[in-house]
N, C-alpha and C positions, 0 to 999 in steps of 0.2 A: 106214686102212692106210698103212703106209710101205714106201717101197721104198730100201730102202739099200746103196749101189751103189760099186763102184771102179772104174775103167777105168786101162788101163793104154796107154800111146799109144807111137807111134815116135820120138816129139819132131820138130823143127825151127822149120820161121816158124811164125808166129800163125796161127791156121785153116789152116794146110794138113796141123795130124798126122791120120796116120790109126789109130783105133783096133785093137792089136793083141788087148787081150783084158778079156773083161770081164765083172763079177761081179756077180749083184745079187740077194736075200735079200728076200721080201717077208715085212715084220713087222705083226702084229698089234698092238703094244704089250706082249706079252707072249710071245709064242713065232715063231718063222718057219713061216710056210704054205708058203712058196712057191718056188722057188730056180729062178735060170739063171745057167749059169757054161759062159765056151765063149770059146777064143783063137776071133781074127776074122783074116781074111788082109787087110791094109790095103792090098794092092796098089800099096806105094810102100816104098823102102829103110828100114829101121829106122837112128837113128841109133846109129854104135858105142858112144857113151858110157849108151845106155839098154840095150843087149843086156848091158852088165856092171852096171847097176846091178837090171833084173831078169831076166839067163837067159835071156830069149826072142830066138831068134835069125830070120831070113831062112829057115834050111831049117823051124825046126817051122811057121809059119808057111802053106807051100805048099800043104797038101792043108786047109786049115782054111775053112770057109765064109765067104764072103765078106758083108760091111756090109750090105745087101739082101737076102741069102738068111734071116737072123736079125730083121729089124728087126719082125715082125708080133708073132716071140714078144717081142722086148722090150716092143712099145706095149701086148701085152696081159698083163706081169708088171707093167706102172707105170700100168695104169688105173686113175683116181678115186685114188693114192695121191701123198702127199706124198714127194718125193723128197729122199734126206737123204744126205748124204756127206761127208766129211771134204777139207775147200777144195774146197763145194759150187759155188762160179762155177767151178772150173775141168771139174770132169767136165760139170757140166749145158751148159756153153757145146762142149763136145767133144762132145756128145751130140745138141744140138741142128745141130752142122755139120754133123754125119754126116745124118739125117734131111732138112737141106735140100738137099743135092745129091741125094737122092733124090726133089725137091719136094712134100715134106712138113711142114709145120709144127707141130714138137713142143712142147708148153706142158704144163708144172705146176710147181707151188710146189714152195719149195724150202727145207731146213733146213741149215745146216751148222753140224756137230759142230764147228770149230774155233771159230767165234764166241759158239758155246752152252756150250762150256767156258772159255771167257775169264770168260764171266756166273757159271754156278753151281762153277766150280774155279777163286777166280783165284788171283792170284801162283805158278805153275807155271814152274819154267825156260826151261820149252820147250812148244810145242803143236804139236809134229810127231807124227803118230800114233805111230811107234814107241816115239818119248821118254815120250811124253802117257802113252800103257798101259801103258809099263814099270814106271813114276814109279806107277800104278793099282794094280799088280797085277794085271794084265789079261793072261793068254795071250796070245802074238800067233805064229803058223807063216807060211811062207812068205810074208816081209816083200818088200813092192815087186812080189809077184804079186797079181790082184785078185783073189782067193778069200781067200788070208789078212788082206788087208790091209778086206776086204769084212766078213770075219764080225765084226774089231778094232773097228769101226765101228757092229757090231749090239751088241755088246757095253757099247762106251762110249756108245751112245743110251740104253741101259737102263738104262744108270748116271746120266746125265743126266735121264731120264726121272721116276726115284725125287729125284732131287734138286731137282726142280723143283717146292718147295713149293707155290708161286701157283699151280700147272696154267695156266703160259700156253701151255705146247706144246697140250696136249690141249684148253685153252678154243679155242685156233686151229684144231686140229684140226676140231672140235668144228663151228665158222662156217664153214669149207670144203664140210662133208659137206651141210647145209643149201640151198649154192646147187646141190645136184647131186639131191636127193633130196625127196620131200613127207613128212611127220612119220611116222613106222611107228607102228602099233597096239602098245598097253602090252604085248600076249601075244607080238609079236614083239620087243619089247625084252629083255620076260624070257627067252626062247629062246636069245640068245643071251651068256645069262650066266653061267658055270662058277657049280655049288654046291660052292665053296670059301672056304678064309678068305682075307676081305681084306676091302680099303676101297671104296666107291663113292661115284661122284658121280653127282646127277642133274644137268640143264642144261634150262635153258630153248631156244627157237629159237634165240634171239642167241649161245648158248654159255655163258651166266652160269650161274655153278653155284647151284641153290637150295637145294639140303641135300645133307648129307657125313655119311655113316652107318659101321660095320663090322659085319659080322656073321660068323661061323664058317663061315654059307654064304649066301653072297650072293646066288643065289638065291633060298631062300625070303625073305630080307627086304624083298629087293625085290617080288617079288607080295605081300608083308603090304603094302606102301606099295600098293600097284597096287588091291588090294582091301579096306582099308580103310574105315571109314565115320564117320572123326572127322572133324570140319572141316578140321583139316590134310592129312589123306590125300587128302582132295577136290580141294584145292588146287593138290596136286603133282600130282593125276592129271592136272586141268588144263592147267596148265603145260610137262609136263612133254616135251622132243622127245628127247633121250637120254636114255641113264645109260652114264658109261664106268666105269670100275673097275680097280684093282691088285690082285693076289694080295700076300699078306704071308707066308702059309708057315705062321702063329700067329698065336695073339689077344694078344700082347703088343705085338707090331710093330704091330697094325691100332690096337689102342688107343692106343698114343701116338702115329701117326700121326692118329688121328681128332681127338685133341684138340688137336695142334697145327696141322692146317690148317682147323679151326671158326675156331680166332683168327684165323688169318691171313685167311682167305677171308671171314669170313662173311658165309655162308649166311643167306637171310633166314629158312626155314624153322629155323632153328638155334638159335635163340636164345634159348632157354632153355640152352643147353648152351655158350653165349660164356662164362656163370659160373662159379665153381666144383663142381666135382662130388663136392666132400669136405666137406659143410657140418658136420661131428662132426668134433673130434680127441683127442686122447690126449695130456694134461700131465703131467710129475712137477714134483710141487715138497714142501718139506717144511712139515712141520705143526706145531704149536709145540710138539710132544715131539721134535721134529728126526729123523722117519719119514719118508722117501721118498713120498709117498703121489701113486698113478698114479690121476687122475681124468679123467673124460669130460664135456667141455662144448664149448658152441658155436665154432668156430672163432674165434680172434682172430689177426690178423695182427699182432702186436703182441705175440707170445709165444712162444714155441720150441716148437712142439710135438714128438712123438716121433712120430707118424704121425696119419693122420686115414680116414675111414670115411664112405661115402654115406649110411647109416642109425643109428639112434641102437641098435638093436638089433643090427647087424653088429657095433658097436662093443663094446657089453653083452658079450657072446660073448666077443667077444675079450682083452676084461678079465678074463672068467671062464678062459678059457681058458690065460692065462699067468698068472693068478692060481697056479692050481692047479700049472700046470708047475712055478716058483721058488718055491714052498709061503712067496706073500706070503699078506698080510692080507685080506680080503675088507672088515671092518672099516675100514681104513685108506684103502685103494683106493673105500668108498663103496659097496660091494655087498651091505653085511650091517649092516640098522640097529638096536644092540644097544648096551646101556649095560654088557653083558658082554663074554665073549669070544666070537669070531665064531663061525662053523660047521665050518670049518675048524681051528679050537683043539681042538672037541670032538671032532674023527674024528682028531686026533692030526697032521693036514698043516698046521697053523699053529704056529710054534714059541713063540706066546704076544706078540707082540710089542702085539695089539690089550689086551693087559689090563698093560704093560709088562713080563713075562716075558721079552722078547729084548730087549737095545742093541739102542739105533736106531744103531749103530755097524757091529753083524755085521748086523741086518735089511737095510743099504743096499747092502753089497757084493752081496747077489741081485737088487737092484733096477739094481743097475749094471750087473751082468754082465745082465740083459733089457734094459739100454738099448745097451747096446757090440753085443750081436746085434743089435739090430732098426732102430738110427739110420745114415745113411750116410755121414753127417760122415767128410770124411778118406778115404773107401774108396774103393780102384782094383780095379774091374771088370768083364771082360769076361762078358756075359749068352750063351751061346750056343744058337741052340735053332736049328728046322727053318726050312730055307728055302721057296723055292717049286717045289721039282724033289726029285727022289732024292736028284741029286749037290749040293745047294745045301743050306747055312745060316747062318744071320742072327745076327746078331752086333747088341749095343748098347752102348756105352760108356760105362761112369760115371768121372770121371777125379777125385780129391778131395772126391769126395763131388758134384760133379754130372753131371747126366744132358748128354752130347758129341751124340749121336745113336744112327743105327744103322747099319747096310750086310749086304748078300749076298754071298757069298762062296765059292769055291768049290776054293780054294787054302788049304791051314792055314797056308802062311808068311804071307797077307796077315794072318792076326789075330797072328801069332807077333811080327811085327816093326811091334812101336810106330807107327813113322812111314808106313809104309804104310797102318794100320789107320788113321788118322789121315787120307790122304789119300781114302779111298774111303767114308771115315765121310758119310751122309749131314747136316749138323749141323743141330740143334733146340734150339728155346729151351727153359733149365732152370726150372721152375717149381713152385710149388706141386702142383698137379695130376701133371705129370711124375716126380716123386718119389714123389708117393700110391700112381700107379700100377702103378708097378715094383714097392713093399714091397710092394700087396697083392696083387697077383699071384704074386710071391716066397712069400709068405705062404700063397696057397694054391691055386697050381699047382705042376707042375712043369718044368721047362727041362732039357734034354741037359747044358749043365754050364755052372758057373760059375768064372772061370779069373778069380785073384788076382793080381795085379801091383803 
């Protein structure tokens, strides 16, 4: 749990403000459980230059509860949570004043948004909250009050959150929970795990992740690991002290999240999946009647392919299947073994080209127009489909033909305007696999829309 917080103070010397008002959002990683928001009477003059920079004056201030009358409900909205804020030394050190003249001793860890956006957003003009979210795309209401400037905060963690490919926040998360708790039973792991789509990590005690899975509902995939009975399933039941998890919204977003943080992380349990996952692909090249001829064989990295396929039969399929669409050759493509004409000649959807009835002249212009549709080379963009809420969706970018990343969104100008879409893009390595997986998804799902640019 996080607790992510604004406080808004009277100013003056060092340790002597008193807190006028203050806001704090207890997060899940995924949604807010929890809220308290309430001005404080700091029982000392507000300085003039802070009453205009946020509205809060001396008279609203008088009938508002005082530092002590509040402190029980704050210790118990920030127990066992990491606390996170934007210029986190400065609210946690105002937080902890207040609690010591009460002679109480406040302690817990601490995250600040401005040092965690230097890391995964750098070269940014500016990392003042208002600039930082604007610059985001990020709503922000009632700026320099701490309810608005509190929620900007919840918002840019979540943002940080998804951008934190390594999971160093949540591996630390992860090691905190540890010194505070004894291991929970697998049936309480799984309890508390939405059956939805997204990605999951298990984690060892120490926090290390052992395997990185997605499923449509991660729920049940996680009780298939929990009761399993292959030697790996044993392994992790073993091992295993959590599993944290993302929602994704869709299975496009969880798949190419899955396959990009196997590379980066891996998982020891994983590894058969650090490979590639598209061992078939799809080549045209021409045949010495000078036919286009679309064949299936073993992946070579050493050759252009047009797309590639996990099974040799997925693949078959789909030979067959745009065979028949652009009324090519079955013959030629290697799917009809015949010293005649193919089968397709004889139902009249071959226009003769396997027994040389067609130029291989006009035959290549439909074998081109099937590579111009199915290749990415060159193409800008944007994949739009469901996010993780109602009001949310996810967005992926392919910018010239490679895959940029992705992001959630909940504003149409941030996908509308380039540069924005650009800054709140979570970004990922383009690759082999990353490309496979878009076309065959493309291929045979479908997404809310695709917006060309």
């Amino acid at each position: 749990m996080y607790a992510i917080l604004d406080i808004e103070t009277t100013g003056g010397q060092f340790n002597e403000e008193g807190i006028t008002e203050i806001a704090i959002y207890k997060f899940d990683g995924h949604e807010v459980v929890d809220q308290f928001i309430s001005l404080i009477n700091p029982e000392i003059p507000i300085q003039p230059f802070v009453v205009k920079l946020t509205g809060i004056n001396n008279a609203m201030l008088r009938s508002a509860p005082k530092f002590y009358e509040v402190a029980k409900r704050i210790i118990e909205i920030t127990q066992d949570c990491i606390i996170v804020a934007h210029n986190a030394s400065f609210d946690y050190r105002i937080l902890r004043t207040e609690f010591r003249r009460l002679g109480y001793d406040f302690n817990s860890n601490t995250i600040c948004t401005v040092e965690l956006s230097k890391k995964l957003i750098p070269d940014q003009p500016s990392y003042s909250l208002g600039k930082l979210v604007r610059s985001l795309g990020i709503p922000i209401a009632d700026r320099h009050r701490a309810t608005g400037d509190a929620m900007a905060t919840v918002k840019l963690f979540k943002m940080l959150l998804a951008k934190d490919v390594k999971k160093e926040i949540i591996t630390s998360f992860v090691k905190k929970e540890i010194k505070t708790g004894i291991s929970p039973k697998l049936l309480d792991i799984v309890e508390a795990i939405p059956a939805k789509t997204g990605i999951y990590y298990i984690h060892r005690e120490d926090g290390t992740i052992i395997y990185i899975g997605k499923s449509k509902n991660i729920k049940k995939r996680v009780n298939q690991h929990f009761t399993g009975t292959s030697r790996k399933a044993k392994r992790i039941q073993q091992e295993v002290f959590a599993v944290t998890f993302e929602e994704t919204g869709n299975e496009l977003v969880a798949l190419l999240k899955e396959s990009e943080e196997i590379k980066v992380n891996k998982p020891v349990y994983n590894r058969s999946q650090r490979k590639t996952i598209f061992p078939w692909a799809l080549y045209a090249e021409k045949n010495k009647e000078g036919y286009l001829a679309l064949r299936l064989a073993k992946a070579d990295g050493r050759k252009k392919e047009v797309t590639s396929f996990a099974t040799l039969v997925e693949g078959k399929n789909f030979l067959h299947k745009i065979t028949a669409e652009y009324q090519l050759c079955q013959k030629i493509n290697g799917l009809y073994d015949t010293k005649k004409g193919c089968f397709q000649y004889d139902i009249k959807q071959c226009h003769g080209a396997c027994i040389g009835k067609e130029a291989a002249a006009d035959y290549n212009v439909r074998v081109q127009d099937f590579l111009n549709n199915h290749q990415f080379q060159n193409q800008n963009m944007v994949i739009v489909d469901r996010g993780r809420s109602i009001d949310e969706r996810s967005a992926i970018l392919v910018e010239n033909g490679i895959y940029k990343g992705y992001c959630f969104y909940d504003l149409n100008y941030q996908i509308n305007n380039i540069d924005i879409l650009k800054k709140i893009i979570i970004p990922m390595q383009h690759n082999r696999d990353t490309r496979n997986i878009i076309q065959n998804y493309l291929r045979k799902k479908k997404v809310s829309k695709v917006v060309t640019f």
